[in-house]
N, C-alpha and C positions, 0 to 999 in steps of 0.2 A: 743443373741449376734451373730452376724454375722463376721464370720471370713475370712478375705482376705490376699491373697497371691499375692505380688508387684511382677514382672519380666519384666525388662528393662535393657540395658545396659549402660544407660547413670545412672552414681550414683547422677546427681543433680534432675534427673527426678525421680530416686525412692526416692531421701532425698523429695523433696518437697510433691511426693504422702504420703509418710509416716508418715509427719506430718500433710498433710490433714484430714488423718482417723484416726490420735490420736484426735481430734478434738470433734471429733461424740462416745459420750458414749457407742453407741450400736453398735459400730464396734471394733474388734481386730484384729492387726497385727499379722500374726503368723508368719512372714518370707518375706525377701527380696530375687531374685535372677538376677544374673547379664546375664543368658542366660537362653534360656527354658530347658534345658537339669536340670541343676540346680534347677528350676523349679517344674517338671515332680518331682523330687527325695524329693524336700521339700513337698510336696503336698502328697507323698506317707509314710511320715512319721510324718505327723499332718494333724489334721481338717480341711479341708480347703472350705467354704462355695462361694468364690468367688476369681477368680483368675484375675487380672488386666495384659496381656500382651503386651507386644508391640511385632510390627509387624515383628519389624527386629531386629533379634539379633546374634550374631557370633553363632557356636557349634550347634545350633539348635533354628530354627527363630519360628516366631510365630506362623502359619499355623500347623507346626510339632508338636508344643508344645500342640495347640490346641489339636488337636487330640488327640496324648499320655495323658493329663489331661482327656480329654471327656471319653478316656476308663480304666480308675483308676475303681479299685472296690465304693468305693466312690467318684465320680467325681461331682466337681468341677464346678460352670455356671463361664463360660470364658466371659471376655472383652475384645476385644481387641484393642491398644491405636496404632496411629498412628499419623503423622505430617501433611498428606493429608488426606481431606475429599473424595478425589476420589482416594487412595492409588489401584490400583490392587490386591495387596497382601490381600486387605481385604475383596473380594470375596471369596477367598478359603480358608481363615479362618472362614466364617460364612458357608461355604460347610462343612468344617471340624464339624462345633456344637456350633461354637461363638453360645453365643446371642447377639450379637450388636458390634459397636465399638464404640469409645471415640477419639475426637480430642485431643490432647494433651494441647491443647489451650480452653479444656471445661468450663466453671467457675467451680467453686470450689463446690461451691450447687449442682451445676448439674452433678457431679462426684458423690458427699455421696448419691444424689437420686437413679443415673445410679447401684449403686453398690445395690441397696436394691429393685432396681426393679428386676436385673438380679437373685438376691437370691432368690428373692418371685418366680422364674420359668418366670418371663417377657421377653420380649426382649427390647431394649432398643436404638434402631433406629426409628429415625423419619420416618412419613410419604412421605417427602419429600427425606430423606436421602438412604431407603428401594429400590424407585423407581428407584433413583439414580443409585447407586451404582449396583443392579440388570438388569436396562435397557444399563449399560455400559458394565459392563465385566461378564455379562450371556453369555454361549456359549452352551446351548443344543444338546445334542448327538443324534441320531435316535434310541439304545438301552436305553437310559434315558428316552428319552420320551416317549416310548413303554411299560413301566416300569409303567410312571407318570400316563397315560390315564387309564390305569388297575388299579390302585388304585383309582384314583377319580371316574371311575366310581364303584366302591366299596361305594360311600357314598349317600346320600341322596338328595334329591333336596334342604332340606335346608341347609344341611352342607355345600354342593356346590356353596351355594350363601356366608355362611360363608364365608369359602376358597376363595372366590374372592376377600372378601375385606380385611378377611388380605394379600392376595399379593399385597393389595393397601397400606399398611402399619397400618389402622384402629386398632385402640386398640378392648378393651372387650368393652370398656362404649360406645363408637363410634357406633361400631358395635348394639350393644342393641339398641340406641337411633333409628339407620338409619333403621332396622328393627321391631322396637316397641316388643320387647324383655327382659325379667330379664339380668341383666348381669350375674346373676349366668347360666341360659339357654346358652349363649353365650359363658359360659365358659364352658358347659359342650359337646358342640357341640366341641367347639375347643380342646376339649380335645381326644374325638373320632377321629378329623380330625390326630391328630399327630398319635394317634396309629393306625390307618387305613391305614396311609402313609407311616409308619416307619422310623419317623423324633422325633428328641427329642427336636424342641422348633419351634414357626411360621416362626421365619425366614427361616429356611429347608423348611416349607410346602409353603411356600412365593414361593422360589424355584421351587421347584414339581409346582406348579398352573401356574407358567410362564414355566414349559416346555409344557402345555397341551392349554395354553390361545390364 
């Protein structure tokens, strides 16, 4: 059972989330919150497997929330929902440790997958939406990037060619195919790549690979 935590300020946008995931067996509702702050505090006092937030909220927006969930003793894989597909704000929510975001306007299917990809450790931005959103409002620091080239060079020639393609947005099975690869291999490459780098999901190391690319 996969349990998700709703935080949005609009209550028609958590009524309609909340009956989506009543929908799907293997998902529970543990809690609704009207801001992240609220959020943060419901999440620190239940289970919570997956956190749905929107970007912008009063008392504390999503970016903040991100974060504050990400560093819970048991934390939480963050969503975060937005009305823009090129919103700004959701660059530094996927800095913060998002794994993805969500259109508000997602279908419905594609919301109950989004939430069971992000639980399984996924990320859950497209190829297309990855490059996006990272080729718009990426702004690399010259201490970041000093930072990013010492760790990649810390990895292997093949990890390396990993890491390139997930900052192209390429999944595990993608990846395996393009390479002639097990996808377990693939995943176990990508697994070193996040501890190597000191990021907790690809979209961080997506990150990292475009400050060094």
């Amino acid at each position: 059972m996969i349990r998700v935590l709703i935080a949005d300020d609009d209550p028609f946008v958590r009524a309609g989330l909340s009956d989506l995931l009543r929908t799907d067996d293997g998902l529970e509702l543990v809690g609704e919150a009207p801001d992240g702050r609220a959020a943060v505090d419901l999440a620190r006092r239940t289970r919570t497997d997956v956190a749905l937030v929107d970007i912008r909220m009063p008392v504390m927006g999503g970016i903040a929330a991100t974060g504050a969930l990400r560093s819970l003793p048991r934390p939480p894989a963050v969503a975060v929902l937005t009305t823009f597909d090129l919103d700004e704000y959701v660059y530094g929510a996927l800095r913060a440790g998002a794994a993805g975001f969500l259109l508000k306007d997602t279908p419905p299917d594609d919301i109950l997958r989004a939430v069971r990809v992000v639980a399984g450790g996924g990320a859950m931005l497209s190829p297309t939406v990855t490059r996006t959103v990272i080729s718009r409002f990426h702004r690399p620091d010259t201490a970041r990037t000093r930072a990013a080239r010492r760790a990649v060079a810390r990895l292997t020639a093949r990890e390396r060619e990993v890491l390139d393609l997930v900052a192209e947005g390429l999944t595990n099975a993608e990846i395996a195919g393009l390479l002639q690869l097990r996808e377990s291999t693939v995943k176990a490459h990508v697994s070193r790549i996040l501890t190597e780098l000191g990021v907790t999901n690809r979209v961080q190391a997506a990150l990292v690979a475009r400050d060094v690319l």
